[in-house]
N, C-alpha and C positions, 0 to 999 in steps of 0.2 A: 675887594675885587671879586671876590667870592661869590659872595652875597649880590652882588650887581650884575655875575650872568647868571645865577640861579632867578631872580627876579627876573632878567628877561628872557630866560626858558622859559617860565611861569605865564609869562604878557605874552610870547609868542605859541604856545599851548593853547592858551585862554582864545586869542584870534581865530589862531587855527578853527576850533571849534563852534567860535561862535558864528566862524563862517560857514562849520559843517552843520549845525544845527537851523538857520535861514532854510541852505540849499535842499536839506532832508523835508524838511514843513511844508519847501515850495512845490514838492514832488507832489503834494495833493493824497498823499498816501494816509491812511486809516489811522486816526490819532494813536491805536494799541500797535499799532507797526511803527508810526517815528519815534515813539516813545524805545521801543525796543532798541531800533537802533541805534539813537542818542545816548541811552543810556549804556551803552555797549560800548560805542566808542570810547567814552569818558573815563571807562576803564583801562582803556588801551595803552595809553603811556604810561601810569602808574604801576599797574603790572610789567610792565615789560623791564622796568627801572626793578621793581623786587625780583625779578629772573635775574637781571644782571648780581644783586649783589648774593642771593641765594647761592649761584652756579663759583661765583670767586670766591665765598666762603665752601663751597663741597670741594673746589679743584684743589684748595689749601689745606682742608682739613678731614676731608672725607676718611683715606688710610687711617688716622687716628684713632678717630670716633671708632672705625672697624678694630683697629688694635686694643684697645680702652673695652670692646664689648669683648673680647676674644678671651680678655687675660682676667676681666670681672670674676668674682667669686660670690661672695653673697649680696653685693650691691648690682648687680649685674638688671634689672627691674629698674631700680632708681635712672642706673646711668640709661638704658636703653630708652627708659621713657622719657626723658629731658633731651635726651640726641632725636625720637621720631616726633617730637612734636616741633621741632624746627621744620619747616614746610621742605622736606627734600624728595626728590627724584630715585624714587628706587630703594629708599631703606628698609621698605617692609620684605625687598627682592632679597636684599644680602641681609636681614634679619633672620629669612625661612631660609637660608643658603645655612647660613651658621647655625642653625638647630638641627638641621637636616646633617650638618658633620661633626655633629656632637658639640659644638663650643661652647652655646648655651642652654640652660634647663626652659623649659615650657612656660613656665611662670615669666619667665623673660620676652622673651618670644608671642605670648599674651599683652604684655604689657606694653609692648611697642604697637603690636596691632592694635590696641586700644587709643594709644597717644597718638599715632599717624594722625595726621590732618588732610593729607595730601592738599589739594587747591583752596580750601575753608579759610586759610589764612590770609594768603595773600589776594585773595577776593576781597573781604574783610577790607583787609588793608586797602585797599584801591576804592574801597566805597565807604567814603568818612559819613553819610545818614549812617551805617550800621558798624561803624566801628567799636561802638556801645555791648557788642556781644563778641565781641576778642578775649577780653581779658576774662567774665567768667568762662568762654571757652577753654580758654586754656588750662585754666586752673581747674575746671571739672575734670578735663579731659587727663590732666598729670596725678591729680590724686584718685581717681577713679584708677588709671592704668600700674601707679605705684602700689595701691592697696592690694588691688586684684593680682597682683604679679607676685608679693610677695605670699600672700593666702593660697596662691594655685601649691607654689614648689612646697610649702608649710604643710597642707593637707596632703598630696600626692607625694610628697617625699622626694620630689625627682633632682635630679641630678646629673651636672656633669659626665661625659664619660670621655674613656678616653680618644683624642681625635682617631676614626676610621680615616684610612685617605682615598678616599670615593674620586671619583671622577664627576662635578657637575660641571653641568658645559655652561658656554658663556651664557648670561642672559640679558636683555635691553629692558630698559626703562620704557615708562611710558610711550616717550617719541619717538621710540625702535632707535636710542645712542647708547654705549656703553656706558652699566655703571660704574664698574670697574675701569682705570683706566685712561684716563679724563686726557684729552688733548688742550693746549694752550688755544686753538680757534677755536674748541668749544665753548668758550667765555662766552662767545658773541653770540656763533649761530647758536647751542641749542636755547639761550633766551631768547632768542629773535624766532625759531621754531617754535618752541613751546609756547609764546604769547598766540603765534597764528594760530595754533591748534587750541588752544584755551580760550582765546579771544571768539571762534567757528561753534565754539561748544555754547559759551556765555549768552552769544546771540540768536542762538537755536535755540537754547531751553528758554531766554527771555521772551524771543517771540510764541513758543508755548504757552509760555505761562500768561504772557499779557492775554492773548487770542482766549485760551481758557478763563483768564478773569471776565473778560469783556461776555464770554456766551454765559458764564453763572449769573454775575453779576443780573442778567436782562432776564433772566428766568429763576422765580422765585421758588418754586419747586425744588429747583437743582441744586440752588444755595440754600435748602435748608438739608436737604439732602448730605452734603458738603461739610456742612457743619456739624452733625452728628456721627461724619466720623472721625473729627476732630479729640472726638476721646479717646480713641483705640489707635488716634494716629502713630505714637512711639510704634508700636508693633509693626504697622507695616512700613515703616522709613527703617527698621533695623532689619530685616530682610531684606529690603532694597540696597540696604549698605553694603551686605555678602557678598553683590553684583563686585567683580575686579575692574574697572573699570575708572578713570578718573573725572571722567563726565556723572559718575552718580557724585564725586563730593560737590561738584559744582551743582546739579541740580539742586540738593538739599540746602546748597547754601544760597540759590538764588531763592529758592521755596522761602526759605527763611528771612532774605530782606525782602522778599515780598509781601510778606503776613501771612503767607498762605500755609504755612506751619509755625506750631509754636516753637519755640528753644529747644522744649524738653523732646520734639520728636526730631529737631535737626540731631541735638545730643548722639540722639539714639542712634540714629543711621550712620554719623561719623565716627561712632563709636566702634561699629562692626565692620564700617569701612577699611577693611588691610590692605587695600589698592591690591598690587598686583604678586603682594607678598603670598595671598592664600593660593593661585596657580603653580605657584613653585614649588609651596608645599606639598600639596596633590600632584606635582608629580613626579614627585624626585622621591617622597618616603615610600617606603616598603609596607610601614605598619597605616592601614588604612581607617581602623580604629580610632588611632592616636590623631589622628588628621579631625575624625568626625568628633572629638571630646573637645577639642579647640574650639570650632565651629560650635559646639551647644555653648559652651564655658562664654564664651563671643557674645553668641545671642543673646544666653540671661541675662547678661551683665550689660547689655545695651538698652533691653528691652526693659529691665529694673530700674534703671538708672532713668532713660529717658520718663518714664512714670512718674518716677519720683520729683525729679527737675518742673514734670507736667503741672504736677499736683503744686509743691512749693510756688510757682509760676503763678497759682492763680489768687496768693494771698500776699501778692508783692503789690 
């Protein structure tokens, strides 16, 4: 019974669309425009279906995952980086929350920002052409952020201390909703928000990006242009990652099922991506230092990494 309305979700999707893909074409519109936003659409349900189970896995297990990072001791890196590489809303927020009051050492704290995915996943997932870069994603992105988390607190010595009890004030997630806190009708709305806001993004940067394919493309100057900095691109997608923002991880990852970047410089940019965990840091600590040794620690290890993937990349 199951399976026979999941099959006609499926025929009734599939119509849907194929009646939105006719009525877009007949608009007469610029082949790199309908393509945009067919391709956009098509994403629409499948994301909205990974927000629904994403948001019912944080409303049931979120406190946990926070109590697990709180009481961690030396595996506190391992667990952190296996909890921020689930695609969630806000754990790079209450990751820089619990360093910021002593919970966890730097090396932890590194290591989630490193794992975060923020939107790379469930893109991913919604677009089965590039499903194919999931799985090394993940797995670069867990042992890179495991290795480096344990080596930061190894070399720096750092440590635990014991909880100050500061006052940080509340903070919001992405959509401007609590992360802390979760109400039972957030189930629905913030996947039904965060798809429209994620969905506004996908088809912004897609019509970019197609408009920019389409003017290189016709101009052979530009695309060689384009191409030569195809070498040095890790470096500037890991700078671009810094950006807090959730619209840079979807850029990088539409750049990348686009071909318009290779792996090794999506890597890179999502590497440094801490979404909106690095804001909270800058402004809640004292020591402004300790803030900017993150930030470089961040970069190398994005910009090394993306290189390397670069390099490897090219004798696969």
């Amino acid at each position: 019974m199951i399976v026979n309305f999941l099959k006609s979700i499926v025929e009734l999707n599939n119509n849907i669309f194929s009646f939105a893909d006719v009525f877009i074409e007949n608009l007469n519109l610029s082949d790199w425009i309908s393509d945009a936003i067919i391709d956009s659409l098509h994403i629409l349900p499948l994301i909205f279906l990974i927000f629904i189970i994403i948001e019912v896995i944080e409303y049931f297990f979120a406190d946990k995952i926070n109590l697990i990072m709180k009481r961690s001791e030396k595996n506190a890196p391992l667990f952190g980086s296996v909890a921020a590489i689930f695609p969630q809303c806000g754990f790079s927020v209450i990751a820089s929350t619990l360093y910021v009051e002593k919970y966890i050492t730097k090396g932890s704290l590194i290591a989630i920002y490193l794992a975060t995915s923020d939107e790379a996943i469930p893109i991913l997932l919604a677009t089965p052409k590039s499903i194919g870069y999931l799985i090394p994603l993940i797995i670069l992105k867990l042992i890179i952020a495991i290795t480096v988390g344990y080596l930061v607190d190894f070399i720096l010595k750092d440590k635990k201390y014991i909880l100050k009890k500061e006052d940080v004030e509340d903070i919001d997630g992405c959509c401007h909703h609590e992360v802390i806190g979760r109400r039972k009708r957030d189930l629905l709305l913030h996947p039904l928000k965060h798809t429209v806001n994620i969905f506004s993004f996908i088809l912004l940067i897609t019509l970019a990006l197609n408009g920019l394919i389409e003017l290189i493309s016709s101009n052979i100057e530009l695309e060689n242009i384009v191409k030569s900095f195809q070498v040095i691109m890790p470096l500037f997608t890991a700078f671009f990652g810094l950006i807090p923002n959730c619209a840079v991880s979807i850029a990088l990852t539409m750049l990348l099922i686009k071909g318009s970047i290779s792996f090794g410089a999506a890597l890179a940019g999502l590497l440094s991506n801490g979404g909106l965990g690095i804001i909270i840091l800058c402004k809640h600590t004292e020591n402004k230092e300790d803030t900017i040794l993150i930030v470089k620690i961040l970069l190398v290890v994005s910009i090394v990494s993306g290189f390397l993937v670069q390099i490897v990349e090219q004798f696969i």
